[in-house]
BAVOLUM-99399 format. One record per atom (N, C-alpha, C): y negated, x negated, z negated. Coordinates in steps of 0.05 Angstrom, whole numbers, plus 5000, padded with zeros to 4 digits. Each point is the difference from the previous one (the first is absolute). Layout:
YXZ
...
This chain:
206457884759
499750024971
498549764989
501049775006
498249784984
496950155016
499549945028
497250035002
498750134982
501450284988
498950174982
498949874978
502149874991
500149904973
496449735001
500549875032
497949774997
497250254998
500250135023
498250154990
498350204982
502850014973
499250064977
498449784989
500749725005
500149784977
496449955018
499050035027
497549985013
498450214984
500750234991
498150214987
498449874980
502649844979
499849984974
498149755002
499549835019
498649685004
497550135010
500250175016
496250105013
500050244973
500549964986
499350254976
500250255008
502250165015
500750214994
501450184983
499950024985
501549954971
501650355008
498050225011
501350285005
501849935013
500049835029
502150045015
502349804998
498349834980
502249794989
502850164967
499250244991
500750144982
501350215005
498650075029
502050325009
503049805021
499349785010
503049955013
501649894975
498349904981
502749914980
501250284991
498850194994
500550284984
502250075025
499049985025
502850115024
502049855005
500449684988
501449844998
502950124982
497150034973
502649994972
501250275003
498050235021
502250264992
502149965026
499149935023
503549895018
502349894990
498249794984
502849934982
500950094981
498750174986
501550114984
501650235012
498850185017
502050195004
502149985018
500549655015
502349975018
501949834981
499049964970
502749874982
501350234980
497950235014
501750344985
501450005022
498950025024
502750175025
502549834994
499149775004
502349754994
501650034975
498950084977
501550054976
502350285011
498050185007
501950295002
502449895022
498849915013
502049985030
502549794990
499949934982
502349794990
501050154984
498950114981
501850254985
501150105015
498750205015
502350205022
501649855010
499549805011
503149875009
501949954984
498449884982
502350084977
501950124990
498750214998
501350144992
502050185024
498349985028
502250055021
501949885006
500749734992
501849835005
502750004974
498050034982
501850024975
502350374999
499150145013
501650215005
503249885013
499349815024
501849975019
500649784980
499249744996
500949735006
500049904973
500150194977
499449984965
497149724992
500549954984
497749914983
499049675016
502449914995
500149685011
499450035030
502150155013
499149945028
497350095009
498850174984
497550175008
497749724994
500649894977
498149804991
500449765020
501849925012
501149805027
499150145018
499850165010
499450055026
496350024993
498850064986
497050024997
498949725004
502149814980
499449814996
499649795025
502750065019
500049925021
498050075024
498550224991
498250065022
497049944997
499949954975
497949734992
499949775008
502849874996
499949765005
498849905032
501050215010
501050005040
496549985001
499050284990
496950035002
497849794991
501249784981
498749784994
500549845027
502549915000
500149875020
499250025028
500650265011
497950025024
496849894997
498150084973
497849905006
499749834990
501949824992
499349764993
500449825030
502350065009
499849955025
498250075027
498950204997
496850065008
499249824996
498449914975
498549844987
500249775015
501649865001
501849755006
499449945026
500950275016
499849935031
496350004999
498450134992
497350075004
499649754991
500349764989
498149854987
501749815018
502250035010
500949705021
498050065026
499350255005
498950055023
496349915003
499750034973
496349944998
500449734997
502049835001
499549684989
500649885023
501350135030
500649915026
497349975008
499049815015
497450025023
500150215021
497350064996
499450175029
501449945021
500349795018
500849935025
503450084996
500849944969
503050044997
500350305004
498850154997
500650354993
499250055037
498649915005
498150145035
502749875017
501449824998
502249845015
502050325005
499649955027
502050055024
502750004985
501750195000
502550044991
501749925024
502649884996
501149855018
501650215013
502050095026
500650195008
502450014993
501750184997
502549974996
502349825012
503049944995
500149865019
502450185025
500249955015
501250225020
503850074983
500449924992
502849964983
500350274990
497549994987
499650284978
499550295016
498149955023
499850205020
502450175008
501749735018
502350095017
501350144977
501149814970
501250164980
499550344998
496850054995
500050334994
500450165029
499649905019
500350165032
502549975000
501749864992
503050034995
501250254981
498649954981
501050244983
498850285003
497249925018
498950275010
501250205030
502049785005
501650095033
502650114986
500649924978
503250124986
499450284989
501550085004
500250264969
499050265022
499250144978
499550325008
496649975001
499250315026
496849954995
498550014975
501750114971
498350034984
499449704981
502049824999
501149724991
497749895005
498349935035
499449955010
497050034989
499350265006
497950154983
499049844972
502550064986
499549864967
499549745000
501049875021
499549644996
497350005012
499150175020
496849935005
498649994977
499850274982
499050104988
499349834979
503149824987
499649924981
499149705013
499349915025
499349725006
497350095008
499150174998
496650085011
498550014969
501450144973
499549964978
500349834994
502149724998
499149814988
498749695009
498650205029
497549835001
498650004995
499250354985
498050074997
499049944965
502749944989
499249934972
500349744987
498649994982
499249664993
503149934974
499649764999
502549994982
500950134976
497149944990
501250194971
500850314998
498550105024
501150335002
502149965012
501449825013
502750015010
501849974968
499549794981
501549974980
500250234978
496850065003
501050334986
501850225006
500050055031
501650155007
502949884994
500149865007
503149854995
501149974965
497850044992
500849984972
500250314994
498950175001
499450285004
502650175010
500949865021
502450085016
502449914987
500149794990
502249964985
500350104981
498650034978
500450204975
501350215014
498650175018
500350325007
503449955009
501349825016
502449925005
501850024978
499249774981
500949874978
500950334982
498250134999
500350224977
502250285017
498950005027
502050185017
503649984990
500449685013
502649884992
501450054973
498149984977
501149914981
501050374993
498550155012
500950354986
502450075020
């Protein structure tokens, strides 16, 4: 997206003024018509929440799922700009190997239980190598609500 954007702002400096005019025109109507879906899509919740959970809780729980949604990309943000301010040689560095503690630990818990137990602990130790932190924190935040709301009905 920025490239887009530099390469709007390159049109407008070599004098393209058409193609510098038609991405602002596809700019302003993206945004405008994703702060309508966004408008509708908060109503309907709204008002789907307010059936079950009346007025206050409907306005708390929206509210709360803003907040969560700021915070994830602010925390995006955050991690993205600690990561462009590290040196090269810091990011290309060799990750250190685990230490055997942690190994024996999951082949411990992977020799206990039933074959399906077994199954699920691969599954979920092959996924979260495969994901970087912040999609681990989303899920975990994601997963807790879905908990959080199960419990409480």
């Amino acid at each position: 997206m920025i490239h887009w954007l530099m390469s709007l702002l390159g049109a407008l400096t070599e004098r393209r003024f058409r193609d510098f005019s038609l991405g602002i025109g596809a700019v302003a109507v993206v945004a405008l018509l994703g702060v309508v879906a966004l408008g509708f899509g908060t109503l309907a919740a709204y008002v789907y929440f307010c059936a079950s959970q009346g007025v206050v809780g409907a306005a708390l729980i929206i509210c709360f799922a803003y907040a969560l949604l700021a915070i994830l990309i602010g925390s995006a943000a955050m991690i993205r700009r600690r990561a462009e301010r590290l040196p090269r040689g810091a990011v290309s560095a060799p990750t250190p190997a685990p230490s055997e503690n942690i190994h024996s630990f999951f082949r411990g818990l992977a020799g206990a239980g039933a074959p399906k137990d077994r199954e699920a602990l691969l599954a979920a130790m092959q996924i979260g190598r495969e994901l970087t932190p912040p999609q681990l924190l989303a899920i975990a935040l994601i997963s807790g609500f879905i908990v959080g709301r199960k419990l409480f009905k």
